[in-house]
C-alpha positions in Angstrom: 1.0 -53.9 34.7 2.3 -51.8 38.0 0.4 -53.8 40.0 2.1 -57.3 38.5 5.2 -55.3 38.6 4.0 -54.4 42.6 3.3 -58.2 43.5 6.8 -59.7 41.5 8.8 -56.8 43.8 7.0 -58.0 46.3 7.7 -61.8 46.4 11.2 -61.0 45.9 11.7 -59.2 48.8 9.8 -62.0 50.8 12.5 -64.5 48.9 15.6 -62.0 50.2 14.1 -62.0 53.6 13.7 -66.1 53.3 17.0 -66.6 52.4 18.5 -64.6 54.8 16.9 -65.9 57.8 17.7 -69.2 56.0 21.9 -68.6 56.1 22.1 -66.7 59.1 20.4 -69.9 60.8 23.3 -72.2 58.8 25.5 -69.9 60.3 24.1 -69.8 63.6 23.8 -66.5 64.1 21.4 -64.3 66.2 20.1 -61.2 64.5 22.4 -59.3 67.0 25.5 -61.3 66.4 24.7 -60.5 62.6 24.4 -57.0 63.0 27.7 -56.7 64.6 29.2 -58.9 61.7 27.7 -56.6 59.4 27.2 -53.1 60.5 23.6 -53.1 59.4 21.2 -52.5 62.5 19.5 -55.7 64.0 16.1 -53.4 63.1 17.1 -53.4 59.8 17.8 -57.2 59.7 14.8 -58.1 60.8 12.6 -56.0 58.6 14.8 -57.5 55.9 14.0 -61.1 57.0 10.2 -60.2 57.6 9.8 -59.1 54.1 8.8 -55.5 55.3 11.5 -53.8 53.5 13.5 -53.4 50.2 17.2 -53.0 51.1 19.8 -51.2 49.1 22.6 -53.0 46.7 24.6 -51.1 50.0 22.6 -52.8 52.5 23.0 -56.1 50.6 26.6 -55.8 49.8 27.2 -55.0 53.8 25.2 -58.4 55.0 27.1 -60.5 52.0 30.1 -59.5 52.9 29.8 -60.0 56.9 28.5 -63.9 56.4 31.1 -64.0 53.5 29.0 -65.1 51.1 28.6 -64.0 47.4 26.1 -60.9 46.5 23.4 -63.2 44.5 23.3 -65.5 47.1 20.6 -63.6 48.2 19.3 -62.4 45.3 17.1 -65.4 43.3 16.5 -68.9 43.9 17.0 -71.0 41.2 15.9 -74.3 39.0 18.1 -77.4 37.6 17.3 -75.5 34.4 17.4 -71.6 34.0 17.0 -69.3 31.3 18.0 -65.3 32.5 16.0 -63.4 30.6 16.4 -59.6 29.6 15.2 -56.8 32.3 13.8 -60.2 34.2 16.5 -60.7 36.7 16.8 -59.5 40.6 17.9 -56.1 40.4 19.2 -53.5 42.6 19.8 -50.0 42.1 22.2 -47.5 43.5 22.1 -43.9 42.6 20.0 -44.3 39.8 23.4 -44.5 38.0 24.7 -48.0 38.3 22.2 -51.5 38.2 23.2 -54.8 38.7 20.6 -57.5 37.6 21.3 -61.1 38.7 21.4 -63.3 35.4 22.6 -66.8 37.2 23.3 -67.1 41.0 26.0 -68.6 43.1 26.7 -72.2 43.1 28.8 -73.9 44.9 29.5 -76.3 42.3 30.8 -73.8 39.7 32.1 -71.3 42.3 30.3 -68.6 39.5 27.4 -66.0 39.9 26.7 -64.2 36.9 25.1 -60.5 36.5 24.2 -57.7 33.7 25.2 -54.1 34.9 23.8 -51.0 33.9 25.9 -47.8 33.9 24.5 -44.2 33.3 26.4 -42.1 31.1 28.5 -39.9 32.6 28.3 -41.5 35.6 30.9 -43.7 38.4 30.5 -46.7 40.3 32.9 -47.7 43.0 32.7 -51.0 43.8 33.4 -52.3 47.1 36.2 -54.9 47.6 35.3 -58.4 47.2 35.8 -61.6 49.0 39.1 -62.6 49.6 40.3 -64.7 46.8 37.4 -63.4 44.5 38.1 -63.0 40.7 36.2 -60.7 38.6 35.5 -61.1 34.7 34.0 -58.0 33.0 32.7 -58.0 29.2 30.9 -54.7 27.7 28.3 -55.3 26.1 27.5 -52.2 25.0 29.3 -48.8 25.0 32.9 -48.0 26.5 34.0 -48.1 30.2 36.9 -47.0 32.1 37.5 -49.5 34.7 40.4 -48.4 37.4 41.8 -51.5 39.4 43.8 -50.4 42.3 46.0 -47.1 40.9 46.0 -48.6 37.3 43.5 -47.5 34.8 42.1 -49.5 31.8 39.7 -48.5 29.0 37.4 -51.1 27.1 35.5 -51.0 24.0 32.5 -53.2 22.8 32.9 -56.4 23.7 36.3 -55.9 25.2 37.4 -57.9 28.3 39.3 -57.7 31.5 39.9 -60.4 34.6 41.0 -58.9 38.0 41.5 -59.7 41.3 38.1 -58.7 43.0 39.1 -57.9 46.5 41.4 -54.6 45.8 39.2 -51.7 45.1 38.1 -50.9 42.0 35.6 -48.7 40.2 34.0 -48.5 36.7 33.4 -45.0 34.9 30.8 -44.0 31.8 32.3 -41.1 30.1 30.0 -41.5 26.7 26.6 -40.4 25.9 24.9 -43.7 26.1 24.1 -45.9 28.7 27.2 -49.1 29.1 25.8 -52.2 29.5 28.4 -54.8 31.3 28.2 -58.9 31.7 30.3 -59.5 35.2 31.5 -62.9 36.3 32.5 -63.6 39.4 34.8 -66.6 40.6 35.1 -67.4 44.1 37.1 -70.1 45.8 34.5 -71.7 48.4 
């Protein structure tokens, strides 16, 4: 089982790494011109695109951001047809307290990516700002989560909802015993 587990990590770092090389040549990009766009080291980059390393939802969310494209982008390749299963998504850790699994993609037809978060109880995730433009919609799933949107705070039950514009800061806190599950939308104009 670890070693399936070791081979499916595997081939989707070698699909993140494919991808990448894959926009920043759309883009027309060196790995140096990148670098400076994003902040992440050309090293790093290249590792990335070779498959030789696993980079952090920080990592990710840096390079995303610099090609301004959205976070699943580079996160799964996908099928006319796709069923997201459970725990069988792209995911990404950070602190051990938050996860974001990739459920559906960007498309530039729907403007939509899709993802399941995971937040550790008693725990906070601050989010980095979003695209320019980018709208955020935010169901829990499970628990209750305290997500503050610029200086305004708002508190959500099971199955409770909130839209926001995704480029202000924002951050999503755990204060119960039990791990908060989340569904996030994203919208963005392109």
């Amino acid at each position: 089982m670890k070693e399936q587990e070791d081979m499916q990590t595997k081939e989707v770092i070698l699909q993140v790494g494919q991808l990448l090389r894959q926009i920043r040549n759309e883009q027309k990009l060196s790995l140096e011109e990148l670098a400076k766009k994003t902040g992440v080291s050309k090293l790093t980059l290249g590792k990335i695109e070779r498959g030789e390393t696993n980079p952090t939802l920080g990592v990710i969310w840096k390079i995303t951001k610099g090609l301004s494209i959205p976070l699943s982008r580079l996160m799964v390749i996908e099928d006319i047809v796709n069923v997201a299963r459970c725990g069988e998504g792209f995911t990404i850790e950070e602190n051990q307290m938050w996860r974001l699994e990739t459920i559906f993609r960007y498309k530039k037809e729907t403007g939509l990516e899709m993802h399941r978060a995971y937040l550790q109880p008693n725990s906070i995730y601050e989010a980095e700002p979003h695209h320019e433009g980018a709208i955020e919609f935010v169901t829990v799933m499970q628990g209750k989560i305290s997500i503050q949107v610029g200086q305004e705070m708002y508190e959500l039950n099971e199955f409770d909802s909130i839209q926001f514009e995704a480029n202000r800061q924002h951050s999503y806190e755990n204060t119960g015993n039990e791990v908060a599950v989340l569904h996030l939308t994203m919208k963005y104009l392109s």
